[in-house]
N, C-alpha and C positions, 0 to 999 in steps of 0.2 A: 322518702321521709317515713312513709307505713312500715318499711321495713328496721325504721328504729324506733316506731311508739309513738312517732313523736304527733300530735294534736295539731293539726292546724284550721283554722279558721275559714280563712279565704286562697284561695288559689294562688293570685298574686305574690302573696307571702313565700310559699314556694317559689315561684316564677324568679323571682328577686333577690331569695339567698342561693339558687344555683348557679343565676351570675357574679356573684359575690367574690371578689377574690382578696380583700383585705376583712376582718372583722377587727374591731376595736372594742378590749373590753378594760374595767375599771374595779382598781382591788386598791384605789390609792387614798379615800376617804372623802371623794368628792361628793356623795351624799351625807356620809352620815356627819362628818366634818367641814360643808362646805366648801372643801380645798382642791383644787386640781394640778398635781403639779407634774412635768413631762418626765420621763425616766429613762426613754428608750425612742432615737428617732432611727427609720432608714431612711437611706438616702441612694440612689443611684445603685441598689443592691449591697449597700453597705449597712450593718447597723451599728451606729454610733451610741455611747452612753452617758447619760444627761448628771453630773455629779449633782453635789450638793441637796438639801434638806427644804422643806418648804418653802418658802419665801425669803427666807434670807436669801441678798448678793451675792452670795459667795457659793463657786462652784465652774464647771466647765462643759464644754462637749469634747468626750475623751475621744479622737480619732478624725476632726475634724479636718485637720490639714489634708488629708486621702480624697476629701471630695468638696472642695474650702468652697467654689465655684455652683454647685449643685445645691450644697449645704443655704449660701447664702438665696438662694430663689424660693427653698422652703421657707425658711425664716420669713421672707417680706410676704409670701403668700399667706402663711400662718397667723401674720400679723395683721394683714389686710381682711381677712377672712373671719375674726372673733369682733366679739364687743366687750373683751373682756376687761377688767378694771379692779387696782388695788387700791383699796382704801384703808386708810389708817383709824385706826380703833382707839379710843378713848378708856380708860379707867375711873370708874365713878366720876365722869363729866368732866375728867382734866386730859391735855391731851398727852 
């Protein structure tokens, strides 16, 4: 890490991105828009692509048939693993 500049704090920090083998980064407006939406899953060495636009229903995973079996163990993990929740928004207090 000294030999890219790079500042670290505590050792550990090191220790833990050397074992690192996946990193997950976010360029999709989940802070500054509150939104988080998936765009890009692998799966079994395969990377599948997440269609459609925010939250709207409509949309697919392009490539799923190739690993339908592997695909669906992520999903129920992914699904079991969040607390995440959509809520339906109001305009001026009507819904």
């Amino acid at each position: 890490m000294a030999k890219r500049n790079a500042l670290i704090k505590k050792l550990s920090v090191v220790e833990t991105l050397g074992s690192t083998t996946v990193i997950c980064t976010d360029k999709t407006g989940t802070l500054t828009q509150n939104q988080m939406t998936v765009s890009n899953l692998w799966v079994n060495g395969e990377r599948l692509e997440v269609t459609g636009t925010g939250y709207s229903p409509m949309g697919e995973i392009v490539g799923a048939e190739i690993v339908e079996s592997e695909l669906h163990h992520l999903l129920v993990a992914a699904g079991l693993c969040n607390n995440a929740r959509l809520e339906e928004t109001s305009v001026n207090g009507l819904p």
